[in-house]
N, C-alpha and C positions, 0 to 999 in steps of 0.2 A: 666787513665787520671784523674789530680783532679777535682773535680766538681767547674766551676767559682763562685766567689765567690762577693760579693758587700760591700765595706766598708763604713756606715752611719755612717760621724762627725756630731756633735752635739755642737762644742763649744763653745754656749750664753744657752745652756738647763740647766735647774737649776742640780745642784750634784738628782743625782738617775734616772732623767730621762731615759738615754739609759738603766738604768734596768728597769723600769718602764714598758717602750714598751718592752725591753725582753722578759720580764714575762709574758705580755698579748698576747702575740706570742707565746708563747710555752703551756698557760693554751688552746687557742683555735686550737692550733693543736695538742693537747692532744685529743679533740674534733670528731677532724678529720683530721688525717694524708694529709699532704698534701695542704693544705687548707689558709695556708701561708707561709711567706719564711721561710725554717729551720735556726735559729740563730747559729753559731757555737763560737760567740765571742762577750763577753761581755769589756767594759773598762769602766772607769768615762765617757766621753764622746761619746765614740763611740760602734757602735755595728757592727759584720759583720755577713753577711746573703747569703743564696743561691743568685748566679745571674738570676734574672729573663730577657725573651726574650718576650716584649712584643709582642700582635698581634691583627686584627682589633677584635674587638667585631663582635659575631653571634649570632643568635635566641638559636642555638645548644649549643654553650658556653653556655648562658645567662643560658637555663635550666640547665645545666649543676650546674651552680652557684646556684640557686634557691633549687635545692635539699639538696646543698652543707652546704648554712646557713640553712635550716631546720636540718640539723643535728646535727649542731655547739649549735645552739638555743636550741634542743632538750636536749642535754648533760646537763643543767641546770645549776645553782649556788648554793649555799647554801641559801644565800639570795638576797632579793632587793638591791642592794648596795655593793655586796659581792667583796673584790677583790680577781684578780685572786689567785690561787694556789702558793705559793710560796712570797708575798706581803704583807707588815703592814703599814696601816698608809694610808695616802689618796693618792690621784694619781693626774693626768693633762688630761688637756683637751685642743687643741689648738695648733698654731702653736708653733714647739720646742723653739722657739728666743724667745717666748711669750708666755707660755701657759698658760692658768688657772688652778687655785685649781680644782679640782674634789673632793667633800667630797665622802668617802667610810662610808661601815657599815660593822663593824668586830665582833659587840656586840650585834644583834640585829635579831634573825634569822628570830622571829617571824611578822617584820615591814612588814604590808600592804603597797601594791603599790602606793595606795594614798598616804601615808606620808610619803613617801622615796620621790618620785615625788614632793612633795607640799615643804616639808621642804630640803632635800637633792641637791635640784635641782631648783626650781623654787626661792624658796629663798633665795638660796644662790649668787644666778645670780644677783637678783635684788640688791639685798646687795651692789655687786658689780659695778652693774650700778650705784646707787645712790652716793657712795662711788667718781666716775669719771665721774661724773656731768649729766652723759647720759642721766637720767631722774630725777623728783624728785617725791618729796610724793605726787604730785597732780596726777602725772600719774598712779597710779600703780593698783589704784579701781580695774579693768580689772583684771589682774593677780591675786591680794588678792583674788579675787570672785571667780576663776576659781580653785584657789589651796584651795580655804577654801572646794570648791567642790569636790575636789577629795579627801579631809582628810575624809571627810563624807562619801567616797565610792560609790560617785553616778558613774564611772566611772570605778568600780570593774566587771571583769570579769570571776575571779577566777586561771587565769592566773597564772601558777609557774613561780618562778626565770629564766628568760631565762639566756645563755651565751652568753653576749653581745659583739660585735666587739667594741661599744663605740663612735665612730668617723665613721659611713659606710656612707659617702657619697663617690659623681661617682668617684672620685681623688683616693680614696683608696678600689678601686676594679679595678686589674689590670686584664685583659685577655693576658693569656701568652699563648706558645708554649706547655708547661706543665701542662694548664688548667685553672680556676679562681681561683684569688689568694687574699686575702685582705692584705695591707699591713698596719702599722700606727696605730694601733689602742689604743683604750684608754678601756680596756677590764674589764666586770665589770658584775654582776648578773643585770640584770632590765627584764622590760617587752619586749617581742618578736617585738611588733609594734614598738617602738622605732626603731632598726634597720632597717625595711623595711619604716617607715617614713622620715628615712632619706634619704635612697636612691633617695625617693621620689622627697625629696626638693630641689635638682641640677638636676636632671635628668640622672638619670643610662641609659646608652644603654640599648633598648632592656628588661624593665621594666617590662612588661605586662607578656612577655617569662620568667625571673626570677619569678614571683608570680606566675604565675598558677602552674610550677613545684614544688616552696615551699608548696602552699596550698595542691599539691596533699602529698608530704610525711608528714606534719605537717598541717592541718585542720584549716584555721583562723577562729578565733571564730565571730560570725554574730555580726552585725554592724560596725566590724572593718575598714572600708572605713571611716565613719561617723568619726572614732576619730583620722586619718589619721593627719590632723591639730593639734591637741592636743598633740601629739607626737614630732611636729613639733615647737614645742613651745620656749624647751628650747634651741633647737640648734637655733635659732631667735634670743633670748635673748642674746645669746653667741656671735653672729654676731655682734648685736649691740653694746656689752661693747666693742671686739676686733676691729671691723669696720667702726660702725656708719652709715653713709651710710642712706639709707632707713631701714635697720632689726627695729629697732624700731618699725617703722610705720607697717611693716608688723606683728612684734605680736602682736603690738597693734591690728589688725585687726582679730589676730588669736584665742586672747584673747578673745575678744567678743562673738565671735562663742560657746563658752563654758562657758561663766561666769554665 
């Protein structure tokens, strides 16, 4: 019997996206079998993927999952910024009808964490905010101090290139019939906290149960609670160029904390 199948249109995604997420689907089930939907079909707009059968979230699942991205994490990247296996050129971030640039690093093996984060990511966002009015140069003090900080490595951990899911908030971590499954993602080399800060920041079922399994196969390194926020930073920022809303106000707040 064939295996059901799921067909994701895409058609406001800019030309590459439905490869985009392809590719970051199949670099982290390179990872670890299993672990997202298998792609069997690529188009300009569209992709088609195993049919997933959702079910409620359990503590059992949850470890289950926790071990799961400690593996994925584990498998590593080449670099801070690295894209996936099979990928040139930068990627997205965001909803498909809307995404953001994501800058990648293809040249770069040697880039400390700090300033793939500082420059890659935190100024690329703001660029963008200021760009569509979201804030202007009076607000940004906050942010400049906190990325000037992390270029200087007060925020170094020693940390290798993780394999990042990119996008793991609660939306794209499904619990299926066939076990935890991440869907969506925007898949990319960075730091391991990233991922589990974001889980953080919506609220995953059953969070606590995912982290103590991950730390037991993959060891967080101490004070990693402490920079939970920090992690949290640029998906905030992202919030706020796409949303508006409050995120602002929230990294501004999260900003502080670090600068």
């Amino acid at each position: 019997m064939p295996t059901p199948t799921f067909r994701k249109t895409l058609p406001h995604a800019p030309t590459g996206y439905a490869r985009w997420e392809a590719t970051g689907l199949r670099w982290l089930g390179a990872a670890y079998p299993g672990c997202v939907p298998d792609v069997t079909d690529v188009g300009e707009h569209h992709l088609v993927m195993t049919r997933l059968r959702p079910v409620p979230a359990s503590p059992g699942a949850a470890e289950e999952f926790g071990r799961m991205l400690a593996a994925v994490h584990g498998a590593g990247a080449a670099a801070y910024g690295a894209p996936p296996d099979g990928w040139t050129g930068d990627g997205w971030l965001g909803p498909a009808d809307e995404p953001l640039p994501l800058p990648l690093n293809e040249t770069r093996p040697a880039l400390a964490w700090g300033e793939f984060w500082a420059d890659l990511r935190i100024g690329t966002v703001l660029t963008l905010g200021l760009r569509r009015g979201i804030w202007t140069e009076g607000d940004l003090a906050p942010f400049r101090s906190v990325a000037d900080r992390a270029r200087r490595g007060d925020f170094a951990d020693g940390e290798r290139p993780a394999r990042l899911h990119g996008d793991l908030w609660a939306g794209n971590l499904l619990f299926t019939a066939e076990g935890p499954r991440m869907i969506d993602p925007a898949a990319h080399g960075g730091h391991r906290e990233t991922d589990l800060a974001m889980l953080a920041l919506f609220g995953a079922p059953h969070l606590d149960s995912i982290l103590a399994a991950y730390d037991e196969v993959h060891p967080l390194a101490d004070g990693w609670r402490a920079r939970v926020g920090l992690h949290q930073l640029h998906p905030l920022l992202l919030h706020a160029v796409l949303f508006g809303g409050g995120y602002a106000a929230q990294a501004r707040s999260a900003a502080a904390r670090y600068a």
